[in-house]
C-alpha positions as CSV (number, residue, x, y, z in Angstrom):
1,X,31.5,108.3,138.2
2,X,31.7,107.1,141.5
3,X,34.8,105.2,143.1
4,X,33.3,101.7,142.9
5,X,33.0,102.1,139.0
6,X,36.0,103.9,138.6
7,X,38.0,100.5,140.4
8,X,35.9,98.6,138.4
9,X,36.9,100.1,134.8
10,X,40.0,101.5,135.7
11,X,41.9,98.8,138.1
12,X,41.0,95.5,136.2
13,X,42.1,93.2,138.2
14,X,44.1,89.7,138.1
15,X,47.3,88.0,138.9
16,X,50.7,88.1,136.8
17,X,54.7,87.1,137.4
18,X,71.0,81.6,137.8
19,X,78.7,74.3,137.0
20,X,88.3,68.3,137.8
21,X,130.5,48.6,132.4
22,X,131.5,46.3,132.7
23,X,135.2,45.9,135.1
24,X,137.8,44.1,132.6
25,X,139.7,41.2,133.8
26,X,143.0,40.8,135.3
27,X,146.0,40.5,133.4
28,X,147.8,37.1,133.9
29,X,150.7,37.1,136.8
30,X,154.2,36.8,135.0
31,X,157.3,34.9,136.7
32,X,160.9,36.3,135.7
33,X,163.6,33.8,136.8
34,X,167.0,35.6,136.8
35,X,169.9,32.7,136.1
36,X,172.4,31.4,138.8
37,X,176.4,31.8,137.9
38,X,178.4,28.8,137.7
39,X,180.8,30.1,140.1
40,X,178.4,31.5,142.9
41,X,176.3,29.8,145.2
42,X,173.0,30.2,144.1
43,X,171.2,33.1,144.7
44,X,167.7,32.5,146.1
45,X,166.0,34.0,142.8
46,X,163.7,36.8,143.6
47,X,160.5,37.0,142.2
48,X,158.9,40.5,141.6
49,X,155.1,40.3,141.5
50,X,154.0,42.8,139.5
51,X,150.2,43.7,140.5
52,X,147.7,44.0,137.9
53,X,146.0,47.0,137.3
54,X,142.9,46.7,136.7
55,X,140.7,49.9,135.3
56,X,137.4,49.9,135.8
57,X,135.1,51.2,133.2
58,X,132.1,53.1,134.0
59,X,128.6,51.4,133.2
60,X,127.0,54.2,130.7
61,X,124.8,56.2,132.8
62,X,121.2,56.6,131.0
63,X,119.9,59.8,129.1
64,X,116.5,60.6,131.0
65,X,114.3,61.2,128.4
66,X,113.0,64.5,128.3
67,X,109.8,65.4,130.2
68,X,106.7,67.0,128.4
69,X,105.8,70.3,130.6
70,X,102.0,69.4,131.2
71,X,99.4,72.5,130.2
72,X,97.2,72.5,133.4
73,X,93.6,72.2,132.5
74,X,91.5,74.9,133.4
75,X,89.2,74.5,136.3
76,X,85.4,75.1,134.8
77,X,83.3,75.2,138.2
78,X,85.9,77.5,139.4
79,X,85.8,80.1,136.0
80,X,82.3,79.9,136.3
81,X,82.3,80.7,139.9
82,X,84.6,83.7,139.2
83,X,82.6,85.1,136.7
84,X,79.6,84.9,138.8
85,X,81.0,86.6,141.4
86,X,82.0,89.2,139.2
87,X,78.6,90.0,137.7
88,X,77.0,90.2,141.3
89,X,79.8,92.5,142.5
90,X,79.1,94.5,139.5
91,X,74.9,94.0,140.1
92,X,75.5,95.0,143.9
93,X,77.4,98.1,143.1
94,X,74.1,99.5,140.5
95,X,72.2,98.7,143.4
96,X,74.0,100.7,145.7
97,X,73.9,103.8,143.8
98,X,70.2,104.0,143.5
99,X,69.8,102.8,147.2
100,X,72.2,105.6,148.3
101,X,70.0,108.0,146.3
102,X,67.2,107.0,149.0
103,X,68.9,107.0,151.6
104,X,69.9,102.9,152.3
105,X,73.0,101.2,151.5
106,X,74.2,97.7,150.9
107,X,76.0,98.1,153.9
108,X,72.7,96.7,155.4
109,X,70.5,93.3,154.3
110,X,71.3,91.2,150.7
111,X,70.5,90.7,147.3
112,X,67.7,88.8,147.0
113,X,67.5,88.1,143.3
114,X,68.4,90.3,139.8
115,X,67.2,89.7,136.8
116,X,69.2,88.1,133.8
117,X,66.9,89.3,131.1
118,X,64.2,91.4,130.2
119,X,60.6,89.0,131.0
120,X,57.6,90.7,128.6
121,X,53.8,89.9,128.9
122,X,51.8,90.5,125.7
123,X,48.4,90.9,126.1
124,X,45.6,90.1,123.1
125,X,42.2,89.7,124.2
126,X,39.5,91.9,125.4
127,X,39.9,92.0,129.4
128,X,43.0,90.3,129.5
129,X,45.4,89.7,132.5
130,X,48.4,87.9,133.1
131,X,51.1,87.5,135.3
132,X,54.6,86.2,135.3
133,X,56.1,85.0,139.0
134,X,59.8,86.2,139.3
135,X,62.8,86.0,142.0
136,X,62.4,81.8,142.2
137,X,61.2,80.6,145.1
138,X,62.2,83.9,147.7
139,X,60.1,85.8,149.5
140,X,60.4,88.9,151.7
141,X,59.0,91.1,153.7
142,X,61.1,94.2,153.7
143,X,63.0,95.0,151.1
144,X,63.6,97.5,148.0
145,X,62.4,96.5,144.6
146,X,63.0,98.0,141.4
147,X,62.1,97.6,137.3
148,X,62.1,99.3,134.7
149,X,58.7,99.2,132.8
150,X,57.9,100.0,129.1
151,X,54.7,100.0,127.9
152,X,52.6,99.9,124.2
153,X,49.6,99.5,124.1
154,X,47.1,100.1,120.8
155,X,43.9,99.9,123.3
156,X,42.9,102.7,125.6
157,X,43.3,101.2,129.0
158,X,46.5,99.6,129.9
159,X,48.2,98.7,133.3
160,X,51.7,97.6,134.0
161,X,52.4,96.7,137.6
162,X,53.7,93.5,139.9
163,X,52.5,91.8,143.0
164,X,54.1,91.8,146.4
165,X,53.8,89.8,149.7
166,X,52.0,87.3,147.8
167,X,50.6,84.0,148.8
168,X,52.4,81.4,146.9
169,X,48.8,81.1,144.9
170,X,48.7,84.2,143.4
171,X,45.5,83.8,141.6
172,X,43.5,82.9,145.5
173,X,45.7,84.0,147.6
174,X,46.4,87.2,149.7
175,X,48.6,89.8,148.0
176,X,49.7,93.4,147.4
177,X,49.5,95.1,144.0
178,X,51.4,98.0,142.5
179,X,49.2,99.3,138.8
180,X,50.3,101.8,136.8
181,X,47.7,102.5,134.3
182,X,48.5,103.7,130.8
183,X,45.4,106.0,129.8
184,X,45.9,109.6,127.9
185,X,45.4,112.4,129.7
186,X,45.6,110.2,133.0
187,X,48.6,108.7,134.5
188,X,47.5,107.1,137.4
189,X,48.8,105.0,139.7
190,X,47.9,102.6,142.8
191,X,48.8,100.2,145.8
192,X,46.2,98.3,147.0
193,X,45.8,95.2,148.8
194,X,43.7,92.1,147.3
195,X,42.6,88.6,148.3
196,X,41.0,85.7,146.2
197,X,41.7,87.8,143.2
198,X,39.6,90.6,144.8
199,X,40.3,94.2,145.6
200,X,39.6,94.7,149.0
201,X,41.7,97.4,150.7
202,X,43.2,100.9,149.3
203,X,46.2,101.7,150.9
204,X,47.3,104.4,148.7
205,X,43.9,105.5,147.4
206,X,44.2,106.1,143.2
207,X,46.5,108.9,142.1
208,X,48.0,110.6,139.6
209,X,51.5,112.2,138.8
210,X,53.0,113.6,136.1
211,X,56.2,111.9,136.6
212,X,54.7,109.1,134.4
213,X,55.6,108.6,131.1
214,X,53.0,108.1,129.2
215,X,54.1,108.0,125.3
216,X,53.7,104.9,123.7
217,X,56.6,102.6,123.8
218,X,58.2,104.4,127.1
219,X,59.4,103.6,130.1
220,X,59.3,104.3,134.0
221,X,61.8,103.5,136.5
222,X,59.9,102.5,139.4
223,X,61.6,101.7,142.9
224,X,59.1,100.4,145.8
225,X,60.9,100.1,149.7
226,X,58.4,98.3,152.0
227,X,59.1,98.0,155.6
228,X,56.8,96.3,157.8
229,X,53.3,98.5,157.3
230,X,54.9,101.1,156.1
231,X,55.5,101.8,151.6
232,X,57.5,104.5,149.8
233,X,57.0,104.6,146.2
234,X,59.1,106.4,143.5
235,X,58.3,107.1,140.1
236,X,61.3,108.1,137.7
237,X,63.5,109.2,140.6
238,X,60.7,111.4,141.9
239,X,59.5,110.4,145.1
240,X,55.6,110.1,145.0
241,X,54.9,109.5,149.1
242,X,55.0,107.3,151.3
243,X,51.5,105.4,152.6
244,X,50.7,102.8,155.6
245,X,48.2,99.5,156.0
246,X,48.3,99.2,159.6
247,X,46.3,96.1,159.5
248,X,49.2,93.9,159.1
249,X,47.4,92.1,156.8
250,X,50.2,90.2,154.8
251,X,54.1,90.5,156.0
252,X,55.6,88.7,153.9
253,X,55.5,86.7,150.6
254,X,56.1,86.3,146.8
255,X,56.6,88.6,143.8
256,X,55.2,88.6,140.2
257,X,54.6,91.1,137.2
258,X,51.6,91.7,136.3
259,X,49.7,93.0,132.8
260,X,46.3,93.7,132.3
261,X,44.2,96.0,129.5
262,X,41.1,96.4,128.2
263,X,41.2,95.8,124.6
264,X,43.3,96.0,121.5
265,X,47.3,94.5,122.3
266,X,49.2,95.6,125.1
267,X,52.5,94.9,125.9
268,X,54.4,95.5,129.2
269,X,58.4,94.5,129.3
270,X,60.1,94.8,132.3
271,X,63.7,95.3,132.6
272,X,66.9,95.6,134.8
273,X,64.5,94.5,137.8
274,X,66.4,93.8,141.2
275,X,65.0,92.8,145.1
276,X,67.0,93.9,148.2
277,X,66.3,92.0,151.3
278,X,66.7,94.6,154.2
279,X,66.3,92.0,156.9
């Protein structure tokens, strides 16, 4: 078989895809008069004034009522704020032990996205492909990417992959493709580059490695670093080689999974997927 059949069967190709007293008065004065003698001149009579005394009663002085101690209400856009930046600090340190294992570090660029949940494509019809966009609306031009893939497939021909440096369009656009193809007896693997839905460029030729996992219902860890023309691929921890497009072709753009098979139902879930911006 020659290689233009063997991209034709084998590389079928398409597109795929985190909350506001009162006082009292005084007593009367009293006069005493004391009486004059017969004999005697009279005595100017002497009058003792007697001052009142006056007490003063205290106005009642008024209970407070007791104050209720108020239960502060919890602030919701702050919890959820928390608990966001808890999860990413968590994310960010997985990330940082698989980036140390190839020699990077969060020390250098930023998350770009993570993934909250597994995102499957289930494939049904003879010649099928799909694709499924993820990281929202970012796009990057270096970076680290990982997934986790699983794969089923009751056909013979299956491929798992996603698309990278992609034109927003990524049925007619420019683009990138990683393909992993599920086959017995040949676990094979490619990057090529592709535009209008066209294969048009190899840029790591097809290959095989063992480090694949084949078996039906298994999965591969699979952890792509592209910097400028230059793309190092590992498979299961295994590093696999590194491989250049000089061209320049496309520098930057989108991401998406991708599924595509041949016949029969195929199903490709990908899991625990994360992009690291280096620049």
């Amino acid at each position: 078989m020659n290689k233009h059949n063997f991209y034709q069967i084998v590389w079928i190709i398409g597109l795929a895809w985190f909350l506001s007293g009162c006082a009292t008065a005084p007593a009367d004065l009293v006069e005493t008069t004391m009486p004059v003698p017969p004999s005697a001149s009279p005595v100017p009579p002497t009058a003792t004034a007697i001052p009142p005394t006056i007490t003063s009663t205290p106005e009642p002085t008024d209970t407070p009522e007791p104050t209720a101690t108020a239960t502060p209400t919890p602030d919701k856009t702050a919890t959820v704020q928390a608990e966001a930046t808890q999860t990413a600090e968590i994310v960010i340190a997985e990330i940082n032990k698989e980036l140390e294992a190839v020699g990077l570090s969060t020390e250098n660029g930023q998350l770009l996205w993570a993934q909250d949940e597994p995102a499957e494509i289930a494939l049904d019809s003879y010649g099928q492909t799909l694709y499924d966009p993820f990281g929202g609306d970012q796009s990057a031009s270096d970076f680290v990417l990982k997934t986790d893939v699983t794969w089923e497939s009751t056909g013979g021909l299956a491929i798992c992959g996603f698309f990278f440096r992609s034109d927003k369009s990524f049925e007619e656009g420019k683009q990138y493709q990683y393909r992993m193809l599920r086959l017995s007896g040949l676990p094979a693997w490619a990057i090529s580059y592709y535009q209008n839905g066209q294969f048009s460029k190899d840029i790591s030729l097809v290959r095989t490695n063992s480090s694949i996992n084949q078996e039906q219902g298994s999965t591969n860890k699979l952890l792509l670093i592209a910097e400028g023309e230059m793309f190092t691929l590992y498979i299961n921890d295994v590093r696999v080689g590194t491989f250049y497009d000089y061209s320049k072709n496309k520098l930057d753009g989108y991401f998406a999974f991708l599924a595509t098979h041949e016949s029969g139902d195929t199903t490709c879930t990908f899991a625990d997927t994360w992009v690291w911006a280096l620049k």
